[in-house]
N, C-alpha and C positions, 0 to 999 in steps of 0.2 A: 331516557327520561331526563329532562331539563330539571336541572341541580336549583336549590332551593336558593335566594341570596341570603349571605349571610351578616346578619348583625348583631353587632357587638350592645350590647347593653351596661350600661357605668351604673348602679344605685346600690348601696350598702345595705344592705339584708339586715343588718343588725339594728336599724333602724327606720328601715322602708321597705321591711317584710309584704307586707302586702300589696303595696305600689308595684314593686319588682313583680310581684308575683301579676298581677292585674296586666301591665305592661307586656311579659312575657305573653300571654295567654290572647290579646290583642294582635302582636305582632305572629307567632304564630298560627291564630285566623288569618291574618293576611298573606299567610303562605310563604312566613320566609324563617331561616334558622337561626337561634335566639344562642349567641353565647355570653353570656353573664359574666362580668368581670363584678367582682366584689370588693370591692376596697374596705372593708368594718374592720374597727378596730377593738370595739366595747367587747364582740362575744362573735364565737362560728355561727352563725346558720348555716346550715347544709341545703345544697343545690344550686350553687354557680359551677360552671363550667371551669371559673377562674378563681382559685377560692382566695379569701385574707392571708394564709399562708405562705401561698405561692407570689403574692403580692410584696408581701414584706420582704420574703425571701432576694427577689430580684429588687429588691430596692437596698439589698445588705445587710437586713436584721433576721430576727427571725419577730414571730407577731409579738409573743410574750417579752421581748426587749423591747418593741414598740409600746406598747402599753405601758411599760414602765419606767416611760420619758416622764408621763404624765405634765406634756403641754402638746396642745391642740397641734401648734404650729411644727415641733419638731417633728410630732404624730404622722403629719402631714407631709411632712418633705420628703420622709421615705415612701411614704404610699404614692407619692405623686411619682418620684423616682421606677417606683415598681412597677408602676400600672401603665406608664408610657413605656417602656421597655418592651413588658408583656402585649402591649395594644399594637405596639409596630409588629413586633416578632408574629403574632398573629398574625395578622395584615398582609405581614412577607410569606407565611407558609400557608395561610388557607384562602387569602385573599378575601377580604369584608367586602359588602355593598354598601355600609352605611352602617355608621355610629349614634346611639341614642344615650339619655344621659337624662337622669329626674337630681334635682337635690337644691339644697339651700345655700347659703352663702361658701361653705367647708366645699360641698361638691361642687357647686357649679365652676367654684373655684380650681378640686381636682378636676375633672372634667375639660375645662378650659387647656390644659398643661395639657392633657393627652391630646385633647384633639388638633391641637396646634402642632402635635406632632408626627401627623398624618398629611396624605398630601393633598393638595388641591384636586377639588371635584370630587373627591368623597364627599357623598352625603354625611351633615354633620349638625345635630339637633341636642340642645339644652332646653328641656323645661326646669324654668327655675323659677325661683320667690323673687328673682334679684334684677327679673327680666326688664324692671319698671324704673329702674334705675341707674347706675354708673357699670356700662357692660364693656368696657372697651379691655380692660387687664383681661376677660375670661376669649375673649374674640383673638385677641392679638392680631396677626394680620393675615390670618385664616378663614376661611369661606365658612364659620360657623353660625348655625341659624340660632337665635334663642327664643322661649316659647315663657310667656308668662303663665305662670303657674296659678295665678289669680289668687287659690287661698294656698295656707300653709301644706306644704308635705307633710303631712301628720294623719293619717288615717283616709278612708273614701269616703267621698259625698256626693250629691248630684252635679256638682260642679266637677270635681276631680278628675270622676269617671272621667268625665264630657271630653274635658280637657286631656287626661293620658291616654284618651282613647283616638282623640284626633290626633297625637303625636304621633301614636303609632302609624295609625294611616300614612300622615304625610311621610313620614322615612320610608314606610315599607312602598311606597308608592315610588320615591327615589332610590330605593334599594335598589327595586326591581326593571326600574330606566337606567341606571348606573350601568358604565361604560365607558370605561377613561380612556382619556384622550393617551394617542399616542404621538409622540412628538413627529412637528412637521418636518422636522429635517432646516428647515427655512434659516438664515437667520434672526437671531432674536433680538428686536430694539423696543428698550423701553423709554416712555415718555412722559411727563409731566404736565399738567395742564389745568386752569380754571375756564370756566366757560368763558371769563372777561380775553383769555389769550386764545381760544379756540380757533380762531380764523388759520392762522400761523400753521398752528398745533394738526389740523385737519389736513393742512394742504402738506405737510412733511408727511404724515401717514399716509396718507393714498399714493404718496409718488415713492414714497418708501417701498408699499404693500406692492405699486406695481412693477418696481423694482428685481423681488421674491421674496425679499422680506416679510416676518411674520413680525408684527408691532402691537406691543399692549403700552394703551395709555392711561394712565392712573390720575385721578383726580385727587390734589393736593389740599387738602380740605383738612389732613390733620395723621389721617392712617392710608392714603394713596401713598404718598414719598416711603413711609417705613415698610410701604409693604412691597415697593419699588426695590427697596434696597435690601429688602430680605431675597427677593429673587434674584436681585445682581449677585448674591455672596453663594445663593445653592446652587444657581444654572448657567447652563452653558451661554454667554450673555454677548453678542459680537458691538452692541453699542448703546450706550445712556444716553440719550439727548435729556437734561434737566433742564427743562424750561418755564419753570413756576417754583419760584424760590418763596414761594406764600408761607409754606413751614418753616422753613430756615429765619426768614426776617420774623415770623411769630416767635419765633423759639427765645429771638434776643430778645425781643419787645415784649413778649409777655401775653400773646394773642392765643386766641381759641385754635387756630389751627397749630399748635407748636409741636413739631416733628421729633423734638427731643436734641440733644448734643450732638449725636451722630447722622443725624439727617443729612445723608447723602454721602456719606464716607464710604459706603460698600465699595461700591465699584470706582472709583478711583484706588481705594488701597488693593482691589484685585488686579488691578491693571485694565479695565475695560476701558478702551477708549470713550471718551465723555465730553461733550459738550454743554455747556453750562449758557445761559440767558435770564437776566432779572426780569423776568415775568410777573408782572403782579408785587413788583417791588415797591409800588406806590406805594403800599396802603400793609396796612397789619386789620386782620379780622378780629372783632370785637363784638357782643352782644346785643340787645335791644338802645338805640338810641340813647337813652336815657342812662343806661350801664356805661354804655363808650365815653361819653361828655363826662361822666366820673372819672374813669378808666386812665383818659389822655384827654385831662382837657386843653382848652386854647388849640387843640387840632381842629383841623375842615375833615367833616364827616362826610359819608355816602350813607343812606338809610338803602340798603342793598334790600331787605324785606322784614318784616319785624320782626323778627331775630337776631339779625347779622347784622351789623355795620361797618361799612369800610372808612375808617380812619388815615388821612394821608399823610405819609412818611415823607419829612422834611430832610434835606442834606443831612446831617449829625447821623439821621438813621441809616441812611444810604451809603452813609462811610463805614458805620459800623459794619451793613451787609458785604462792601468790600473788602475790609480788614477780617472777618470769616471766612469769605469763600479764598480770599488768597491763604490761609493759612492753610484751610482745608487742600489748596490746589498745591500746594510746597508740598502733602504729603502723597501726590498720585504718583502712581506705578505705571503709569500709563499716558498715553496721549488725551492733553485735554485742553480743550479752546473754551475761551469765551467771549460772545457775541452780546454788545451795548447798543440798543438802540438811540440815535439820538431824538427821536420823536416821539417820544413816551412806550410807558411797558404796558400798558393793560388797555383796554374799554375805557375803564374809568379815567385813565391817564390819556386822553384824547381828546380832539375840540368839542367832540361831542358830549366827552364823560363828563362827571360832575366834580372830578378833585383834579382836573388836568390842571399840572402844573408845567410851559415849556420849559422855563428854569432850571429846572433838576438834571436833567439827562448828561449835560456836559459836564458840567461840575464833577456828576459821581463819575464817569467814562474817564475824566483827565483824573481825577483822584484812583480810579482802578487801575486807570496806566501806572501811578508812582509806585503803587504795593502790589502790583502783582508777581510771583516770582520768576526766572527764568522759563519756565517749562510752561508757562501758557503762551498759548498762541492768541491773542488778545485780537478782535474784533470789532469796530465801531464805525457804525452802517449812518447813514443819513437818512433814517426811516424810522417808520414806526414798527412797532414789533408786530402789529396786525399788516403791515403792508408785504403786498408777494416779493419786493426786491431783498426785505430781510428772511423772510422763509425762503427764498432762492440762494442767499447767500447761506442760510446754515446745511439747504440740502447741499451744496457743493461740498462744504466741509465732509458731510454725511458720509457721504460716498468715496470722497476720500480715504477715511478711515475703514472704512468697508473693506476697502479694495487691500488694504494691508492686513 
């Protein structure tokens, strides 16, 4: 008899007694095994799998020292500690199909810490209050789905039902297709990309892929790069090609897409061979129109769609993008080139595009030669970055390092 899948369930009894219980009862109709992890801190309910206890316990306290932090946040850092612990250990000894998780800002918040601490391809589901607004700290750079909770976790209504009753569905529905990948054996290149450098970007993956290569490419919009460079520091990674440096130049400019400090440090400080290209280093991503011309004004704008606007980065910014990435590149472990085009970096950075500027390209290419350190192999092509003779030149390198 085919074994039941099992899921893990995150909601605190002590205060979503009934949701948990509804929940349970739901997924169970849907045919799969309900283990309850309970994180409360106020008071025991009895009937998790996982109790408050045992939570605290592997978090370092025991509950009754938890409770007598008496602040939410310290309350928290043990539970969160205890409950990713207990969620992995799980995971490893009964093997989950799929994690679910109800709560409000407190859970969705635990909740987020655990399931970012599970792997890719597990099914991984938040109904929360907090669904309708700033979700990116509970996501991290993990495959987790969130579900808006519409009204408050605070008792059932005809809405509630509705809603934790389709939660269950869809997980138990991914439970029961769950089946994780096993690695290809191939190796592994990751890559960087906006749709403006896609052209490049495509023709290195397909001749990569028919190479044997397995290649994931991430779009650099803000959480691709970090989550790029979460996978260079866990897996087995044979080569980086970063060729959309849109987070890094946000990060100093102050743009929507900003990667953070470390944006692209992984795999250089691992040693993973890496090649680097200012992709999309024209421009820093900015908001509606009207927001950008505040934002940075006296720049030439792109109205990309009414949201986004691309902003074009003038030399001053273009030195600052090369006095980063050289600093970043003094500290690799590893082999690592980089490739300037002298015919613009993007779509938009083209005769066609709307902030093409020729100007730029040389200047910053003879400014990247002055500061780059020993250990780059420095590249500067007579092309544009969409054109095959610069994708032909970075697949050479490619392969190169492949072969070492």
């Amino acid at each position: 008899m085919m074994s039941k899948p099992k899921v893990m369930m995150v909601v605190t009894n002590d205060s979503k007694q009934q949701e948990a219980a509804f929940l349970r009862k739901a997924l169970e109709a849907d045919g799969c095994e309900v283990i309850h992890l309970d994180c409360s801190i106020r008071c025991y309910v009895e009937g998790a799998e996982i109790t408050p206890m045992a939570v605290a316990e592997a978090g370092g306290h025991t509950i009754e020292e938890v409770r007598a932090f008496g602040h939410e946040g310290k309350c928290q850092a043990v539970m969160i500690e205890g409950a990713t612990k207990l969620a992995v250990r799980t995971h490893e000894v009964q093997g989950l199909s799929g994690i679910i998780a109800v709560g409000g800002s407190m859970g969705t918040g635990l909740a987020g810490f655990v399931m970012q601490a599970l792997p890719y391809g597990l099914p991984k589901l938040i109904v929360s209050t907090m669904a309708s607004g700033f979700v990116a700290p509970y996501i991290g750079v993990k495959d987790i789905a969130i579900m808006n909770s519409v009204t408050d976790i605070s008792g059932l209504n005809t809405i509630a039902r509705d809603v934790y009753r389709n939660a269950a569905n869809a997980i138990a529905g991914m439970a029961k297709g769950y089946s994780p990948e096993v690695s290809s054996g191939k190796p592994l290149v990751l890559m960087t990309m906006l749709s403006t450098t896609e052209v490049t970007v495509r023709a290195l993956r397909e001749a990569l892929e028919a190479d044997g290569c397995e290649v994931m490419v991430f779009h650099s919009s803000g959480a691709g790069g970090p989550t790029l460079d979460s996978i260079a520091a866990d897996k087995d990674v044979a080569l980086v090609l970063d060729l959309s440096v849109t987070e890094i130049g946000d990060h100093l400019q102050n743009g929507l897409a900003n990667g953070g400090p470390d944006r692209g440090k992984a795999g250089l400080a691992k040693g993973v061979p890496t090649i680097f290209a200012p992709g999309n280093a024209d421009f820093v991503i900015a908001g509606p129109l009207e927001e950008a011309e505040k934002a940075f004004p006296g720049k030439r704008y792109h109205k990309h769609n009414p949201a986004l606007t691309a902003v074009r980065n003038e030399l001053p910014e273009l030195k600052q993008l090369a006095d980063h990435l050289a600093g970043m590149f003094a500290e690799a472990n590893g082999p690592v080139s980089f490739f300037v085009p002298l015919g613009g970096f993007s779509n938009h950075d083209s005769p066609e595009g709307h902030i093409h500027d020729p100007d730029m390209p040389k200047p910053f290419a003879d400014y990247a030669r002055s500061v780059m350190p020993g250990n780059v192999d420095l590249h500067v092509e007579d092309a544009h970055f969409n054109d095959e003779v610069f994708a032909s030149a970075i697949l050479a390198k490619a392969r190169e390092y492949l072969k070492t």
